[in-house]
N, C-alpha and C positions, 0 to 999 in steps of 0.2 A: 475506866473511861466513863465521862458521864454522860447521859443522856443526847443533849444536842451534840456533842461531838460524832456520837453513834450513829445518828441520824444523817449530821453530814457524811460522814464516812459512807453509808448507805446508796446517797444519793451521787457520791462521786463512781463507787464500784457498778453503779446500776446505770448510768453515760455511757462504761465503757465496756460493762458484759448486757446490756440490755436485759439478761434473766437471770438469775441465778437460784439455788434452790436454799432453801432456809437452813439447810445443814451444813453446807460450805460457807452461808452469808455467817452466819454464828460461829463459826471456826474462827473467820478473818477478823471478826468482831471480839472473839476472845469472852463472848459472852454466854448467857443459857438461853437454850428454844425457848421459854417464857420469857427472857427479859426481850428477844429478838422480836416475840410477837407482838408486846405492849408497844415496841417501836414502830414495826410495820402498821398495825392500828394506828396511832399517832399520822405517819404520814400518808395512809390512805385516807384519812378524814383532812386531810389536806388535798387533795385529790392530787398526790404528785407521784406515787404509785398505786399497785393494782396487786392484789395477793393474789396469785392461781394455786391451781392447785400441788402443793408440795415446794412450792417457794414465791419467786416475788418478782412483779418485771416493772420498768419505769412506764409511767402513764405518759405515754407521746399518740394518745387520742385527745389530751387537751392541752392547752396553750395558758393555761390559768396560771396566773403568778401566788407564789405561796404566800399566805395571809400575812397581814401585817401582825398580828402577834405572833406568829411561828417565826417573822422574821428578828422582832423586838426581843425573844427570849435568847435568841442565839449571839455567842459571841460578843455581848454586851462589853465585857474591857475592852477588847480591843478594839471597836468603835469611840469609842471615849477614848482611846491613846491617841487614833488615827484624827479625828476632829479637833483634838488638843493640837496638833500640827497644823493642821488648817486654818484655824484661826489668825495667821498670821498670816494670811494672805489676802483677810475684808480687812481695809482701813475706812477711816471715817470719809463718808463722802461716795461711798460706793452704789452702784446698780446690781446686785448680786441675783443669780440664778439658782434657790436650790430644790434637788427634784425630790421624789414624795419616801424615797426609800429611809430605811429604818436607822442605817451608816448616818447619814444626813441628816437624821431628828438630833442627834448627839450634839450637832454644834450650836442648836438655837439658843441654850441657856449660855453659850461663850457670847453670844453677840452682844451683851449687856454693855460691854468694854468698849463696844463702836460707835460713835454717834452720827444723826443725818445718814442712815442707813436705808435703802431699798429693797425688798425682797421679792422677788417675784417667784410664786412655786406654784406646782401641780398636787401636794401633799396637802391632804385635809386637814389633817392630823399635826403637821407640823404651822402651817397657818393660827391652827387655833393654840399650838402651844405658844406662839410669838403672838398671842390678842392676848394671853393668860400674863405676859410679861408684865404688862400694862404699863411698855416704854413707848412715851411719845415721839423718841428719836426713832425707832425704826417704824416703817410703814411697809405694808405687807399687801401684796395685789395677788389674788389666785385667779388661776387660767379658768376661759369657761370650758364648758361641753359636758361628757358623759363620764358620770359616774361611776367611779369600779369598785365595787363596797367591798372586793376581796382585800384590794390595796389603799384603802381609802385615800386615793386618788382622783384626777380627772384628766380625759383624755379628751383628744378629739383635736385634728390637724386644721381642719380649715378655724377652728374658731382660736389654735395657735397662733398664725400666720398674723392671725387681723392685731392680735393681743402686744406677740412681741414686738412689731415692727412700730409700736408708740414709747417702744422703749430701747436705750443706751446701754446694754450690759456690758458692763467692765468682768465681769466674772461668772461664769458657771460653775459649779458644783454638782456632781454627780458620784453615784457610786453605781455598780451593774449587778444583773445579775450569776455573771460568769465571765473570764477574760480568758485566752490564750494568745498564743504567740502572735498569732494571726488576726486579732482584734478581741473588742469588748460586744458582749451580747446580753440582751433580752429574754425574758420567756413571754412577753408578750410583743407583739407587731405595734400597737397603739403607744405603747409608754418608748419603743423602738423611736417609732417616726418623731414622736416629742422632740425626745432628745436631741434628732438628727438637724431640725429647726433650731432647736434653743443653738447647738451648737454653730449654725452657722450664722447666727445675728450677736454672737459674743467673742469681745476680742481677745478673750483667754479662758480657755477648760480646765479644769484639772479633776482626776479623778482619783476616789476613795472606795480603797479594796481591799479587805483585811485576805488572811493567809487563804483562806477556804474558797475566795474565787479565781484565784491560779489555778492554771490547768481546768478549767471548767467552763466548756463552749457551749452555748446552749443554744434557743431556735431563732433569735432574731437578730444579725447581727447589727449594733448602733455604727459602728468606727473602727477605723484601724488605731491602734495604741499610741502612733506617731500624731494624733489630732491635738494630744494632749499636752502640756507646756509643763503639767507636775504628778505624778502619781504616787500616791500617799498610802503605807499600808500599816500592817503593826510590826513587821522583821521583815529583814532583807530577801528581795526575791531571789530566784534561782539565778546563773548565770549566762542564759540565753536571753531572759529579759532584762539582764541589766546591761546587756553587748548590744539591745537592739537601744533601750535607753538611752546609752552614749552616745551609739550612734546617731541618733536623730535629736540630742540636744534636749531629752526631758528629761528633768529633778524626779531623783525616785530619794521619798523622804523617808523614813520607818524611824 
């Protein structure tokens, strides 16, 4: 198993035992108490666990969302399979919404294909990859407020509100930080509330979730699943989320 996978594995066992001790964590892991501890090191410096003594518990004394490079190094193919589908949802001519996550950096280099294109995002990092384009078709507006240099992001609702409501969006684009049956969540309240605006000034959402955020509710929740018109992953979900799918008329793509 390599590294990021071990880590998500980590973080999903650590949801829903809240502690566990390094010698069972390494059993489930199939791995050695050294490779176990280079891991826990890794995501304590993320500040998303806490070592005690004789094993490891999830850090829910902070709300900080995991860095935009812990988020860039994981799961990179299947972001790029998932955005390869997406792309065929901006035509030319579009108002598009995309937010600052790491899923959603993957499709700026697709946008080349579209012309008289809109962007409007919260992503620093993704903004500045679409100035690096240096296509005069797409124009790019980024949201004001406050800056979160964990997610190099920007947050902040009231200075939302004034921003989108000067604009037409035909499409949002998002991905989360964890979804279950019962909605899609946040690990922060700020990029939460974003979202919850953009979504209701746009005439169609669709969201982008590769395997590893099923089953993974986390502290803020954005929406219920049924908000969404497409949800896009890299394989097919289980069978309870594709019964709810049906039911309520959203394209689940993989």
């Amino acid at each position: 198993m390599m590294q990021e996978e071990r880590l998500t594995q980590i973080l999903t066992i650590l949801k829903r035992r809240k502690k566990i001790s390094n010698e069972e964590l390494a059993a489930m892991l199939f791995c050695s108490i050294s490779t176990l501890r280079r891991d826990l090191i890794k995501l304590e410096s993320q500040q998303l666990i806490r070592r005690v003594h004789g094993g490891v518990v999830l850090n829910l004394a902070t709300t900080n969302e995991p860095s935009l490079y812990y988020r860039e190094t994981n799961f990179i193919k299947e972001k790029k399979e998932i955005c390869e589908i997406t792309q065929d949802f901006i035509g030319d001519g579009m108002c598009v919404f995309l937010d600052s996550s790491s899923t959603v950096q993957q499709l700026v280099p697709l946008l080349k294909t579209v012309s008289n294109l809109v962007v409007l995002t919260n992503g620093i990092k993704l903004a500045l990859n679409i100035s690096d384009m240096n296509d005069e078709s797409i124009k790019a507006f980024m949201f004001g407020g406050e800056i979160k240099k964990n997610s190099s992001s920007i947050v902040g609702t009231d200075f939302t509100t004034s921003f989108i409501n000067q604009f037409n969006i035909d499409l949002a684009v998002f991905s989360c930080r964890g979804l279950d049956i019962n909605g899609v969540y946040e690990s922060s309240l700020s990029q939460a509330r974003i979202k919850q605006q953009v979504i209701d000034k746009s005439k169609n959402s669709i969201l982008l979730a590769d395997e590893s955020k099923f089953d993974s509710p986390h502290f803020f929740k954005v929406s219920n699943l049924k908000t969404y018109s497409a949800i896009i992953s890299n394989k097919k979900p289980e069978t309870e989320y594709t019964k709810l799918f049906n039911k309520h008329g959203i394209d689940c793509l993989y």
